[in-house]
C-alpha positions in Angstrom: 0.0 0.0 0.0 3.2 2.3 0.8 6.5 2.7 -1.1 9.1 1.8 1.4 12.0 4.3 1.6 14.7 4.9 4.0 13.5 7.2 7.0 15.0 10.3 8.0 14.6 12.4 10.9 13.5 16.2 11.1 13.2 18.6 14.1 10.3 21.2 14.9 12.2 24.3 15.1 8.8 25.7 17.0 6.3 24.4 19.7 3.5 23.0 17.6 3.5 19.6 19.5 -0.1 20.3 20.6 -1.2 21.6 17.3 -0.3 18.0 15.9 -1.4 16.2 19.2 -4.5 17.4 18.0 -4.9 16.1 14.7 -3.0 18.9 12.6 -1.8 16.9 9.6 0.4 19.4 7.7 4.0 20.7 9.1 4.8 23.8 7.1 8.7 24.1 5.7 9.7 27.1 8.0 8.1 25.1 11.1 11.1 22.6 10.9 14.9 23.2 11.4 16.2 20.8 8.8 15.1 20.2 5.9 17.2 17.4 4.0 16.9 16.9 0.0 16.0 13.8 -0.1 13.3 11.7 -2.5 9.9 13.0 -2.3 7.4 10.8 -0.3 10.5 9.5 2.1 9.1 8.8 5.5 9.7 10.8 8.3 10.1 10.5 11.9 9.2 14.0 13.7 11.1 15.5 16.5 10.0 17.9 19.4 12.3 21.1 19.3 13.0 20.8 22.8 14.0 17.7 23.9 14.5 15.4 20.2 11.4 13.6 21.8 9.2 12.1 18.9 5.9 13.8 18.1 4.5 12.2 14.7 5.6 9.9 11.7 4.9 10.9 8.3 6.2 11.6 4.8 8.7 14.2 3.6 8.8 16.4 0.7 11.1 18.8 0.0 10.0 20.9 -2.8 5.9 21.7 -1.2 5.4 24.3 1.5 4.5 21.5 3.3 7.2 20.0 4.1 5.2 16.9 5.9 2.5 15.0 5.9 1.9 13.2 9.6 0.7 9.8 9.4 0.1 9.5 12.8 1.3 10.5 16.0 1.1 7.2 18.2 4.6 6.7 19.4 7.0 3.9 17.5 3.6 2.8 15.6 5.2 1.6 11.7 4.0 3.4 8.7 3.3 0.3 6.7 0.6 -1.7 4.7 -0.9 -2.3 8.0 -1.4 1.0 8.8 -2.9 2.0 5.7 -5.0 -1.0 4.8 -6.4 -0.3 9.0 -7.3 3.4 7.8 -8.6 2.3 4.4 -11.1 0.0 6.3 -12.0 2.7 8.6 -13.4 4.6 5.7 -14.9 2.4 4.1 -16.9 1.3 7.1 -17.6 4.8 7.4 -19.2 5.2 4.1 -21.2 2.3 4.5 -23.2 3.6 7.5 -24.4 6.4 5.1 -24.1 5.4 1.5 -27.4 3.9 0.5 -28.5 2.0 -3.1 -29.7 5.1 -4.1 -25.9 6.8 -4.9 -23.3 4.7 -6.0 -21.1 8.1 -6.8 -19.3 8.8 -3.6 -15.4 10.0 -2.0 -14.2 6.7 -0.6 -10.8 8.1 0.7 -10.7 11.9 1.9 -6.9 12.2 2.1 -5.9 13.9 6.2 -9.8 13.4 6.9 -9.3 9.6 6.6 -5.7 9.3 7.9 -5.0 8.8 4.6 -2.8 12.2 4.0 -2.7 13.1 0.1 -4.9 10.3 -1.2 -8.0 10.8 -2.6 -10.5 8.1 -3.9 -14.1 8.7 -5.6 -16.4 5.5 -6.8 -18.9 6.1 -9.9 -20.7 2.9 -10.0 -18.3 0.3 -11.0 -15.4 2.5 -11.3 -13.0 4.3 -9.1 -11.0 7.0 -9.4 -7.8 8.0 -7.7 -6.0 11.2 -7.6 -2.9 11.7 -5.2 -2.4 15.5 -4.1 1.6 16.3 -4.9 4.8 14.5 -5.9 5.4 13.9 -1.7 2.1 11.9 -2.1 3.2 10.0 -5.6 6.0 8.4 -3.9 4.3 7.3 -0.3 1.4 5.6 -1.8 1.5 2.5 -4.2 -1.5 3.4 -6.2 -1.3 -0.3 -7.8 -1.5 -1.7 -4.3 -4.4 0.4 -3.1 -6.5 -0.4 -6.3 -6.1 -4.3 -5.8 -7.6 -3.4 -2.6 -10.4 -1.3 -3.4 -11.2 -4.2 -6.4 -11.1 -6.6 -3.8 -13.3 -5.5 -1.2 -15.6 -3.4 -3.5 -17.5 -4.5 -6.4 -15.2 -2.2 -8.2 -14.2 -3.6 -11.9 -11.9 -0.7 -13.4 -9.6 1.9 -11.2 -7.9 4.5 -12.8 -5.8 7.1 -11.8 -5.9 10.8 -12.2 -3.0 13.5 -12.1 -3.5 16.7 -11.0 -1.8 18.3 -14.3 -3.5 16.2 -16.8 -1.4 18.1 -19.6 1.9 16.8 -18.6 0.2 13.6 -17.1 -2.2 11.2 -18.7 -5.0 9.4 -17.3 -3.6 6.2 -16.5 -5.8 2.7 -15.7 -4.9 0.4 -13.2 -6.9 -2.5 -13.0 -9.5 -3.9 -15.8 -9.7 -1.2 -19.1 -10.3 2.0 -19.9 -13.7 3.3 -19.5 -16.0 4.7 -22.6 -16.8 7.8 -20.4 -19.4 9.3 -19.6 -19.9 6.6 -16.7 -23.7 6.5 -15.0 -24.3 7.0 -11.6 -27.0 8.0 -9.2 -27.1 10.7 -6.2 -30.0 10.5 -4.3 -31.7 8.4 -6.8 -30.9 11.2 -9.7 -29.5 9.4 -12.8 -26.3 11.6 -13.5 -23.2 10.7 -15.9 -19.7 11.7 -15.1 -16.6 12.0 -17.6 -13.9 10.2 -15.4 -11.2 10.3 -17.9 -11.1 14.4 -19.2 -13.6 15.8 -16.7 -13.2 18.6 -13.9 -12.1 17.3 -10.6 -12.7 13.0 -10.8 -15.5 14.0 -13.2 -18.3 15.1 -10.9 -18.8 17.7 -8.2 -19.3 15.0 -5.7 -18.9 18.0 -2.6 -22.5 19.5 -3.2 -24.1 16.3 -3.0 -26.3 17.8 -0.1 -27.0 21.2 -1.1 -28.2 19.6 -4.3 -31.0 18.1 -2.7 -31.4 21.6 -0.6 -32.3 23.2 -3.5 -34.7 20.5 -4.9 -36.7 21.1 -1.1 -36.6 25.0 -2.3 -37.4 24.9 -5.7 -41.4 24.1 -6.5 -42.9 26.9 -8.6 -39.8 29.0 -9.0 -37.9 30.4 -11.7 -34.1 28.7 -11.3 -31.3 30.5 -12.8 -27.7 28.2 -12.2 -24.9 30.3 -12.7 -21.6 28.2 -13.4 -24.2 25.5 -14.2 -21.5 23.0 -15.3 -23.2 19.8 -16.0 -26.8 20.6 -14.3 -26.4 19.4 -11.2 -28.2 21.9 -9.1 -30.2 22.2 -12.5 -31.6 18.6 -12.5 -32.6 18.6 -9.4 -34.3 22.1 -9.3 -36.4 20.7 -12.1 -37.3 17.2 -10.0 -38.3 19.9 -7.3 -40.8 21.2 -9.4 -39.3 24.5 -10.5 -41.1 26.6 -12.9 -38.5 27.1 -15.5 -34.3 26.6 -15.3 -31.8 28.5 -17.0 -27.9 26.3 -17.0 -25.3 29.1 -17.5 -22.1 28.1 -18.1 -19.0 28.9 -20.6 -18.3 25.4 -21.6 -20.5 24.3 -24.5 -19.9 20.9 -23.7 -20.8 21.1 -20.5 -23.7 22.5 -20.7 -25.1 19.7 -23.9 -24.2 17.6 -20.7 -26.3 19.2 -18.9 -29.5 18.7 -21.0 -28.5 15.4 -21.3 -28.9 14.7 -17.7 -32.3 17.4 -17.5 -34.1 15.0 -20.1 -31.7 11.3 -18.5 -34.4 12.2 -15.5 -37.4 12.1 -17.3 -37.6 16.2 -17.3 -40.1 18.6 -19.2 -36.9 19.5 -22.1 -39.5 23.1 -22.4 -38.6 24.0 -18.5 -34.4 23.9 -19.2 -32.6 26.7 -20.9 -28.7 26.2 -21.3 -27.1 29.7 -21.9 -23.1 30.1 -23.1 -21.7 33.3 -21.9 -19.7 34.4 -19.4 -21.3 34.8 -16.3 -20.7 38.3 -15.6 -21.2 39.4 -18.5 -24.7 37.9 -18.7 -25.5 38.5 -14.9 -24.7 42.6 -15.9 -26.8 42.4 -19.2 -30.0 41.1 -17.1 -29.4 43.3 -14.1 -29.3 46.4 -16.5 -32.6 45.0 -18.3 -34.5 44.5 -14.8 -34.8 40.4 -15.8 -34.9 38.5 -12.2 -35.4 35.4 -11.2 -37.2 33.7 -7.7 -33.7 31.5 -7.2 -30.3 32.2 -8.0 -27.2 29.6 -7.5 -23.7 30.9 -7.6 -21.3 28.3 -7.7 -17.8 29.4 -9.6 -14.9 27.7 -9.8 -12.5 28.7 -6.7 -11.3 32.3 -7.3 -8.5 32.1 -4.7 -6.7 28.5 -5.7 -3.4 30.6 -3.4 -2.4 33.2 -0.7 -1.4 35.4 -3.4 -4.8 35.3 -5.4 -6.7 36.3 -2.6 -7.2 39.9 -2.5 -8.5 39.1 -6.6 -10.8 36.5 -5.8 -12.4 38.6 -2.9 -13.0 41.5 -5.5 -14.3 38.6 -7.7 -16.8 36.8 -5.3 -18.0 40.5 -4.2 -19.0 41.5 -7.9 -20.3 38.2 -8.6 -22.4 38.2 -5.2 -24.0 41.4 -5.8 -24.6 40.8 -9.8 -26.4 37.9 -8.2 -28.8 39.7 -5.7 -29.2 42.5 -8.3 -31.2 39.4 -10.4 -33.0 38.0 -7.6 -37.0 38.9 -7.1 -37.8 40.0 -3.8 -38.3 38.1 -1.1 -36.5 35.5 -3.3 -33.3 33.3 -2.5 -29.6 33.1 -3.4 -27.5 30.5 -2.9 -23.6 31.7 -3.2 -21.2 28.9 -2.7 -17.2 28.9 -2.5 -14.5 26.1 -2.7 -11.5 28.0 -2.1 -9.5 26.6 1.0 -8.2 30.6 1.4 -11.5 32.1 2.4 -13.0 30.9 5.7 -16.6 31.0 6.7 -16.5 33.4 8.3 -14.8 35.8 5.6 -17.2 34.1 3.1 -20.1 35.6 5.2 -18.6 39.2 5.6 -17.9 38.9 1.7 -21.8 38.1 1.0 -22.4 40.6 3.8 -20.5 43.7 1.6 -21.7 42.1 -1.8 -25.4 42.6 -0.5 -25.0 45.8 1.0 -23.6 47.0 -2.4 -26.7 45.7 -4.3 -28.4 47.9 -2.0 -30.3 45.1 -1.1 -31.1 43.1 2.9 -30.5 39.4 3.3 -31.5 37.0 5.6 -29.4 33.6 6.0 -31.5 30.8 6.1 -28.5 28.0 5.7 -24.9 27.9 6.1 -23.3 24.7 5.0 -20.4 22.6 3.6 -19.4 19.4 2.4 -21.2 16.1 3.1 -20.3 13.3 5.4 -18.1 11.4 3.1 -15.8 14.4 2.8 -15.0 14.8 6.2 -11.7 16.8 8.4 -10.1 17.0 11.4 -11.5 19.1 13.5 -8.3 21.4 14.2 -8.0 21.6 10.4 -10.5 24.6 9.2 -8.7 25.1 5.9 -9.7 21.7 4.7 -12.9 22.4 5.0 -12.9 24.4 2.1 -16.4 24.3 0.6 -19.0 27.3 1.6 -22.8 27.0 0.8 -24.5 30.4 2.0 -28.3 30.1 1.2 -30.1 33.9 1.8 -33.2 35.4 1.8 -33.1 38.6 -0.1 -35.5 41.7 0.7 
């Protein structure tokens, strides 16, 4: 399940014994007072800065700001197949209590969430994809190893593996052949199709799961408008809610033919869905200045802040978007804004919805604050991996 390397031994150079104590996975490069060039993925045996006591066991990398990965922090425990194949049942079992015949499209593994640092797994059916989260992370796990085991105790037939710069990387398969994407899946008993090989993420947006069926409960009788609509998710099931009329909006053409395919895949009225390419500020502008609005409006971009150094951009970017968005939204109507950038907290997300509304000289209520569902879960002491937003407002 691991690549066995030899194992070095690093040094805190500050007190952050009970950060990690407490389930902080990540030790940051400047946190440590050695840091050797040696292969990424080499494990690591963590020492206090005080006394050289051991704190934590993980892997190394020595190119990422974060310089390790803990594994665990039980003292002299081994970092071997054991360990893993223990955490990989953990979460497994964990699904199960949860995961119901009505959605086979799911996160098995949730990287530091599971114990399982860098490794993410999501199953679509009979398929499973795997994506590892930086070259530290490549050369800890044995991705072969992992996907015998996932065949094994799933009714998985093909695993394939994705890279996070699929330019330079190819999608590679595993075990059994390469699927003809799109694969089907259900969430929630919603027939949906995912492109595991060339689409976004491990082909779906597996994270809104539950605000998906949110909006379904909030939909009947009004007029849906799903800004960065991708493939329909909130779209479809707006429309099983009993929406009026939808409108998809999204830049990607092929996205949004997706899209109808999964409005009419559900047995959907094809006269109630709209798809519309253009760029959503451009369009959400146009329809403000023509005094077009709609009873719902979903905002759900792609993460405007993907580093520290994007931030102050992204914040100018969610504020526009966010008060575009109540500009177009009837009163006494409702706006969902959602974010999935690990740099804004929820708390900052709220004050940015707060000034957004303000400057569409408009009141809000919040009816919902939420996040990610149950099979994407984090350590408590860990806000930054809790990354996805889901602000649901009643606007006056």
């Amino acid at each position: 399940m691991i690549q066995v390397k030899k194992s070095i031994k690093l040094q805190l150079s500050k007190n952050l014994v009970k950060k990690i104590k407490q389930g902080h996975s990540w030790v940051y490069r400047q946190a440590l007072r050695n840091t050797p060039n040696v292969e990424p993925g080499t494990q690591a045996i963590l020492l206090d800065n005080r006394g050289g006591r051991e704190v934590a066991r993980g892997f190394y990398s020595p190119n990422s700001p974060i310089a390790l990965r803990i594994c665990t922090t039980n003292m002299g425990e081994e970092i071997n197949s054991n360990w893993a194949i223990r955490n990989m049942t953990h979460a497994l079992n964990g699904r199960e209590a949860f995961i119901d015949s009505n959605t086979s499209g799911y996160r098995l593994f949730n990287g530091e969430g599971d114990q399982l640092p860098g490794l993410v797994c999501d199953v679509y059916g009979e398929h499973a994809v795997i994506k590892l989260d930086g070259e530290a992370a490549e050369g800890f796990w044995d991705v072969g190893a992992i996907a015998g085991w996932i065949v094994e105790n799933l009714k998985i037939k093909t695993v394939i593996q994705k890279f996070r710069n699929p330019e330079k990387e190819k999608t590679k398969v595993l075990i059994g052949v390469e699927p003809k994407s799109p694969i089907s899946f259900k969430e929630n008993g919603v027939q949906f199709t995912a492109d595991i090989l060339k689409g976004q993420k491990t082909g779906f947006f597996l994270d809104q799961r539950d605000n998906r069926l949110r909006i379904q409960r909030i939909s009947k009788n009004k007029s849906v408008l799903n800004v960065f609509g991708y493939t329909g998710g909130f779209s479809v099931f707006a429309g099983l809610g009993n929406a009026k009329h939808v409108i998809t909006l999204d830049l990607a053409k092929p996205a949004l033919e997706l899209a109808n395919q999964h409005w009419e895949l559900n047995g959907l009225d094809s006269s109630k869905h709209k798809i519309i390419a253009a760029d959503a500020f451009e369009f959400l502008d146009e329809n403000m200045k023509k005094g077009n609005k709609w009873v719902l409006v979903i905002l759900d971009p792609p993460s405007f802040a993907p580093s520290e150094e994007s931030l102050p951009k992204a914040i100018l970017a969610y504020t526009k978007l966010i008060s575009l968005g109540a500009q177009v939204t009837e009163k006494n109507g409702l706006l969902a804004a959602a974010s999935c950038s690990s740099h804004i907290g929820q708390e900052q997300f709220l004050e940015i919805c707060a000034e957004s509304i303000s400057k569409a000289r408009r009141k809000a209520t919040v009816i919902g604050v939420h996040g990610q569902p149950m099979d994407h879960p984090s350590p408590l002491i860990m806000p930054e991996l809790r990354y996805l937003k889901f602000i649901l407002m009643k606007l006056n």
